[in-house]
N, C-alpha and C positions, 0 to 999 in steps of 0.2 A: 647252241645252234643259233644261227642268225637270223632274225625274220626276215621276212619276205618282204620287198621294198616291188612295187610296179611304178613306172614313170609315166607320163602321158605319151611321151614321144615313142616307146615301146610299143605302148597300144595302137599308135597313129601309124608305125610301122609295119603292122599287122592286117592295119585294114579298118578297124574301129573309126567312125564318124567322127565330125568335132562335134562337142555338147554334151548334154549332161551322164551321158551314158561313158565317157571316161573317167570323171570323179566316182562316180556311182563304182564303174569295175572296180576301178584302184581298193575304193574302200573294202566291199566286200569279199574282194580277193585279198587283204592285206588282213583283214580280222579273223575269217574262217578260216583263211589256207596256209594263214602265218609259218609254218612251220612244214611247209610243203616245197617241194623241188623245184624252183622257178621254172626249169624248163618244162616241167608238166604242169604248172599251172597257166605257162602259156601256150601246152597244146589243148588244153582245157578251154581258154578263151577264143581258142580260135574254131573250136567245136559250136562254141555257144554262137560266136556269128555267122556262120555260115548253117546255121540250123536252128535260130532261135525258138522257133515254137517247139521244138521237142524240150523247152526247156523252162516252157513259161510257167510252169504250173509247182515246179520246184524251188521249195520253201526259201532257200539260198541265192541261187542262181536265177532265180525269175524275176530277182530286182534288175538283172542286166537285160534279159532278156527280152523285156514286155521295155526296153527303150530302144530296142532292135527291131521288133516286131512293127511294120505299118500299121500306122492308127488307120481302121475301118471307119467308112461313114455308117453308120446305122439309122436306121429309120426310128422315128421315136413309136416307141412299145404301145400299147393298148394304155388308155389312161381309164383309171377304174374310182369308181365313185364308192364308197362306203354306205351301208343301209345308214338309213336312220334311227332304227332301231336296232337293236344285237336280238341273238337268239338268247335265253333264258341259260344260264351256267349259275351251277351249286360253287358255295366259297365253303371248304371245310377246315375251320381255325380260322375262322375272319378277322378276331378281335387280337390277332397278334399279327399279321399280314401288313405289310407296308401298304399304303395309298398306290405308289406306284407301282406295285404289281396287279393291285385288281383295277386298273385304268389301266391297263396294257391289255388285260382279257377282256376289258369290255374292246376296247377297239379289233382286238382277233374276233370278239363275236359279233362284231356289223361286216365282216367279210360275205361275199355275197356266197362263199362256198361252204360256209361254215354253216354245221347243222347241229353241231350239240356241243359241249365243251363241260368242266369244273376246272377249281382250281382247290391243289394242297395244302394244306395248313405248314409247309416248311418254305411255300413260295414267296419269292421276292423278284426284285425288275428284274430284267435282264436284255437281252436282244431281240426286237419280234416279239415274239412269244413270252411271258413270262418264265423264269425257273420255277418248276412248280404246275406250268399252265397244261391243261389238257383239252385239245380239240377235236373234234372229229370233223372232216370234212367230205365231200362228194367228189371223185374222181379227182382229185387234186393235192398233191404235195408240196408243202411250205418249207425250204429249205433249212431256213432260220425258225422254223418249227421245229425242227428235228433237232438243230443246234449245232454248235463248229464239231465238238466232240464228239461225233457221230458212234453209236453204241457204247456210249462209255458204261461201263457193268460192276457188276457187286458179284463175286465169286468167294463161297466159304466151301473149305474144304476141314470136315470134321475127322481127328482122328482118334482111335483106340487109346491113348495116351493118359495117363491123370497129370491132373492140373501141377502137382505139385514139382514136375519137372520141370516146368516153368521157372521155377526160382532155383530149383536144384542145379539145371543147367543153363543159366539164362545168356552165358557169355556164347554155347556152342547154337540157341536160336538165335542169338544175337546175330552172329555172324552167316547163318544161314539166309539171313535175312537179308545182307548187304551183298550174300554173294550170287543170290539166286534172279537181282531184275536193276536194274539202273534207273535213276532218277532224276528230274532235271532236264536241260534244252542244252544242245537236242538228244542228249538221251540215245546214243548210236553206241553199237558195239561193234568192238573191230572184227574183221574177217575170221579170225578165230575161235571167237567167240559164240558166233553167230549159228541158229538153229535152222534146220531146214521146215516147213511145215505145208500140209499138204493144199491150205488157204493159199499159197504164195503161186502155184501152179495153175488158179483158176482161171477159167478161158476170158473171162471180164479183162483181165489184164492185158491182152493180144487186141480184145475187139474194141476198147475203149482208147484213143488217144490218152485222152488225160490220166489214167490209170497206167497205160504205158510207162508214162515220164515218170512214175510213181512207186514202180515197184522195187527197184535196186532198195530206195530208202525204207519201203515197208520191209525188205528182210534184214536191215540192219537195225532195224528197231524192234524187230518181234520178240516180245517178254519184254519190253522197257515198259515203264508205268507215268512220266509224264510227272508234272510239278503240280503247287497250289494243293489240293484237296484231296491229291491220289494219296494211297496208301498200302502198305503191305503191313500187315499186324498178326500175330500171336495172342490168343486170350484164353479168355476160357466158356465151353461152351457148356449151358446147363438145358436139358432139357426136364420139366418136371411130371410131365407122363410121356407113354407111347403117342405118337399122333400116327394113322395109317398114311398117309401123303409122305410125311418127313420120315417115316419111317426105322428109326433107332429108337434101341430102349431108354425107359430114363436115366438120367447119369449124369456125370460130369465128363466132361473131355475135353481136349485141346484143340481149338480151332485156327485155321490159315485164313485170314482175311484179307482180299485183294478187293482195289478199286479205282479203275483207272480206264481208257479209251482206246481208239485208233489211231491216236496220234498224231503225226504229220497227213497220213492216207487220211483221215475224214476229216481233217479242217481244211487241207486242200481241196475235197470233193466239195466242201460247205459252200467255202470262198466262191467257187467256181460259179456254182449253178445257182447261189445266189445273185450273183453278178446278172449272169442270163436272165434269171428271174424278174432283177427289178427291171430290167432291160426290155423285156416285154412286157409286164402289166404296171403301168406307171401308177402306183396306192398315193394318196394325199398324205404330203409332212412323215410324222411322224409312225406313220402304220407303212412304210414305204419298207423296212425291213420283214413283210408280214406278204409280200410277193411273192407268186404258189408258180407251179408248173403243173399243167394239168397232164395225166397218164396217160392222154392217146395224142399228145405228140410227142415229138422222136428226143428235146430235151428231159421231155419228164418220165421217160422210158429208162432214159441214160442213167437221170439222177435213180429212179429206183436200182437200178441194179447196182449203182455204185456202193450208195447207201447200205444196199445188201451184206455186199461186198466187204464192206466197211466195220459192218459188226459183226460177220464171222471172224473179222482180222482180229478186233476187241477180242471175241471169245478166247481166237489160239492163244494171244500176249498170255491172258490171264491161266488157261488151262499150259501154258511153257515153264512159266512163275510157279506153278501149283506141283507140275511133273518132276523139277529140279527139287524141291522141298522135302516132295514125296522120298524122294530116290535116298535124299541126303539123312532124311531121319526112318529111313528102312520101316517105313509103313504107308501101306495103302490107306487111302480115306474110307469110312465108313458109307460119308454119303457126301455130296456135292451138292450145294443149294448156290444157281445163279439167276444173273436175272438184265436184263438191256435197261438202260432209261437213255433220253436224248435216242429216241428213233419212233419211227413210222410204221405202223402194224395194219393190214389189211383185216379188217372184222366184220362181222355178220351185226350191225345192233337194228334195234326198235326205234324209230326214230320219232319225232314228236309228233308227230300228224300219225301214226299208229302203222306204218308200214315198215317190213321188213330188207334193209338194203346194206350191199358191203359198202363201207364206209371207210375213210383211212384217217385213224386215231394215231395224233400226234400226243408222244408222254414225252413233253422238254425237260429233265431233269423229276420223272415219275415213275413209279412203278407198278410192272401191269400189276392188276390184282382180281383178275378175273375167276372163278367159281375155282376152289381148291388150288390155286395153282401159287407155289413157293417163290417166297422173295424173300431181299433183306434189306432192314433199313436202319443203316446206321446212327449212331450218335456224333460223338467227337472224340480225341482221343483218350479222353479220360470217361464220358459216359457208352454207357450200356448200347450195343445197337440191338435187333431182336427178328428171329428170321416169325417170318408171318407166311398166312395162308391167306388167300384172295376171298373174298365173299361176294365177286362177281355181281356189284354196288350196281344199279345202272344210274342211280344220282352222283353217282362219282365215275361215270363211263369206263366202269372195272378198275380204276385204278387207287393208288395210293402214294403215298412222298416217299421221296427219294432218301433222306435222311431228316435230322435234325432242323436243318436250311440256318442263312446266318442270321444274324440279328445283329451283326456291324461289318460295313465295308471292311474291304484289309487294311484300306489307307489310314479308318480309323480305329482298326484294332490292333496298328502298331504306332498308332499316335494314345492309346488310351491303358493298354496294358503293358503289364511292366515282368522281367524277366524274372522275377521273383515271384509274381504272381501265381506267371506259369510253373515255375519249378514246386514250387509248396502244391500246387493242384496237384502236380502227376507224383509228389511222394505221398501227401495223400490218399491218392486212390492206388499205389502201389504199379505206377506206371513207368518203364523206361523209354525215353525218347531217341532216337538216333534220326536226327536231323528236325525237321518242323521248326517252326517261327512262328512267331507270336500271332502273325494275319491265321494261325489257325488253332489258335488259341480256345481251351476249351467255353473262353468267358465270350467270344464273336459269334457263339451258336445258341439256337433256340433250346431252351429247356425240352430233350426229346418227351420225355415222359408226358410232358403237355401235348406236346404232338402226339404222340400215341393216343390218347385220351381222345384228342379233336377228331380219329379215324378210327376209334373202336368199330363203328358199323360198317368198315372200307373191308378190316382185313381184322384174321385171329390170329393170335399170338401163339406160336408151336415152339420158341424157344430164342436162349439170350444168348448174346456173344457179349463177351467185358475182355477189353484189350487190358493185355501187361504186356506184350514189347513193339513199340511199333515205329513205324519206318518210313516214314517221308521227307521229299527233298530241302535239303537244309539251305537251298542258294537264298540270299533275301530277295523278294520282287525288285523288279525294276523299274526306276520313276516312269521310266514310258512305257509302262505296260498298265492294263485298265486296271483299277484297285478296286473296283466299288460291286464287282460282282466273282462268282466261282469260276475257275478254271474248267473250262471241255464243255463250256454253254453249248 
């Protein structure tokens, strides 16, 4: 089949300006649409200019659209001074913590909204907010607090099974595995494929512009799992007594382990109201990505419900993922242990002057861990992750790490380890890979067990997941994409 050729004089024929918004079309319709019916991808472009803002917010077509769209004057935003001093925040694992992640928290704690904070012993830089970084603040929401990958979650589905099917049958989960969620950009499945779910009907969708423009692509993505650090894994679950919370006896069993975001929906909601954000409170240099929306205006209203919005959609993907699995290996789960990180939680804490007030606790890549309440936190594809119970820390503002965290950029854990490396790891630990690359390499991550060690007081240990077949995307990154931090910040 022929690809798709667009000429200038085409688009000039249509109506399209002179400047830089015909190179721009040409490109982006000639890469994504390659193999699309010219004549609809010129009824396609002529939808986008005669209606560009229904189109600006879409991951593809908003390169065309936002050079179609009239540049507004805006008035310049609130410009905001930083305390001089931060509020007091716990560092738990300090002495493995890069420098620039606990200087990223100290400038989130001279925010003048900012009323308690920690930070995880798996955290490292990132955007705004450290990964790893936990804040709590007063009537205001930090968009880039929350992170691009808005609810991206940890879902284990434990079943009746012994372990030792796992090897007995490793090619029929093998295949379960590739056929049950897609991986990679953009990660879209075609109409046929596609799930209906009852997230996709919610009235956010109608009342929100920006959600509007957004929803086609959330139902083409629902149960897709995203690139870098996502994953679908097979292991084996051991519990070694009863816990009443997690609720199964002790034993061995076969666990489903997914981990992955909202995909296009919450890095476009991110995008968005970050924009607004810095657009109204103008932060100094470097804390300028660390600009909040407060909740009793009508943006920071928006962004909550999106946000909302955004990690129910995470939930369906991962509970789509888990239903297909279910169905395909003819057993129900015993129990289901999940959990949000990268989102905003409204709570009740203690604050440091001894009064009680709801507060909105940002976890960028954390996990809550508040009194009894089930989470999991991974390792890497070759170590142990381990589902825990919360001990409702208030020196760690309930919470706990998201995982292992890295201890090397990607850029430099595919300039330092070597493909042999990786393969004697994963025969060693009795691992099969289908896809992953070396930026996730089990040697780029922190010794979890030190981690675990560094939050004994955060959270108990009720039981261990050990992956044997796991599953993520195999494209290698892209030089123009950032290397130096995790995917769904």
């Amino acid at each position: 089949m022929a690809k798709l050729k667009i000429s200038g004089k085409e688009l000039r024929a249509i109506g399209y300006p002179e400047g830089p918004v015909i190179s721009i079309a040409m490109n982006v319709m000639e890469k994504n649409y390659k193999y699309e019916k010219k004549e609809e991808v010129m009824e396609l472009l002529k939808k986008i200019l005669s209606a560009p803002v229904e189109y600006e917010n879409d991951a593809v077509l908003g390169l065309i659209a936002e050079q179609l769209i009239p540049k507004k004057e805006t008035a310049p935003g609130e410009a905001i001074e930083l305390n001089a001093t931060g509020i007091h925040f716990n560092v738990f694992g300090g002495e493995n913590i890069e420098e620039g992640a606990i200087h990223q928290m100290q400038l989130a704690s001279r925010l003048p909204i900012s009323v308690a904070g920690a930070l995880m012993p798996d955290a490292h830089a990132g955007y705004g907010l450290p990964i790893g970084g936990v804040l709590a603040t007063e009537n205001a929401v930090i968009p880039y607090g929350v992170g691009v990958d808005i609810g991206c979650r940890m879902c284990l589905s434990v079943f009746p099974i012994t372990p030792k099917e796992l090897v007995q049958r490793e090619h029929f989960f093998s295949r379960e595995l590739n056929e049950a969620t897609l991986f990679g950009s953009p990660g879209i499945f075609e109409d046929e494929d596609t799930v209906d779910h009852e997230v996709l009907e919610r009235k956010e969708f109608d009342e929100l512009p920006l959600l509007k423009s957004l929803q086609s692509r959330a139902w083409k993505q629902l149960g897709s799992s995203g690139s870098g650090n996502h994953f679908a894994e097979f292991g084996i679950v051991e519990v070694s007594e009863k816990d009443a919370i997690l609720g199964i006896d002790a034993g061995l069993y076969i666990g489903l382990l997914t981990h992955s975001g909202s995909r296009a929906l919450g890095a476009n909601i991110a995008n968005h109201y970050t924009k607004i954000a810095r657009e109204k409170r103008r932060l100094p240099g470097e804390a300028a990505n660390l600009a909040w929306l407060n909740l009793d205006e009508q943006e920071g209203m928006e962004y909550w419900l999106a946000m909302n919005l955004a990690g129910d959609y995470a939930s369906a993907c991962h509970h789509v993922i888990h239903a297909k699995i279910a169905k395909a290996i003819g057993e129900k789960p015993l129990t289901m242990v999940e959990n949000h990180h990268n989102f905003a939680w409204k709570e009740m804490m203690i604050t440091p002057d001894g009064k009680v007030k709801e507060l909105i606790v940002h976890r960028k890549g954390a996990t809550p861990a508040g009194k009894d309440v089930l989470g999991i936190i991974p390792g890497s594809m070759t170590a142990p992750g381990f589902i825990v119970k919360g001990k409702g820390e208030i020196a760690s503002v309930s919470s706990a790490s998201h995982g292992a965290g890295r201890k090397m950029s990607r850029s430099k854990a595919l300039n330092s380890i070597t493909q042999s490396e990786l393969k004697e790891q994963l025969q060693r630990n009795g691992v099969k890979l289908l896809g992953g690359g070396l930026d996730e390499a089990p040697n780029a991550y922190k010794d979890i067990e030190v981690v675990m060690k560094s939050q004994s007081a955060l959270v108990d240990v009720v039981g261990k997941f050990s992956p044997k077949i796991v599953r993520m995307d195999g494209t290698a990154p892209k030089k123009w994409q950032k290397t130096n931090s995790l995917d769904g910040e």
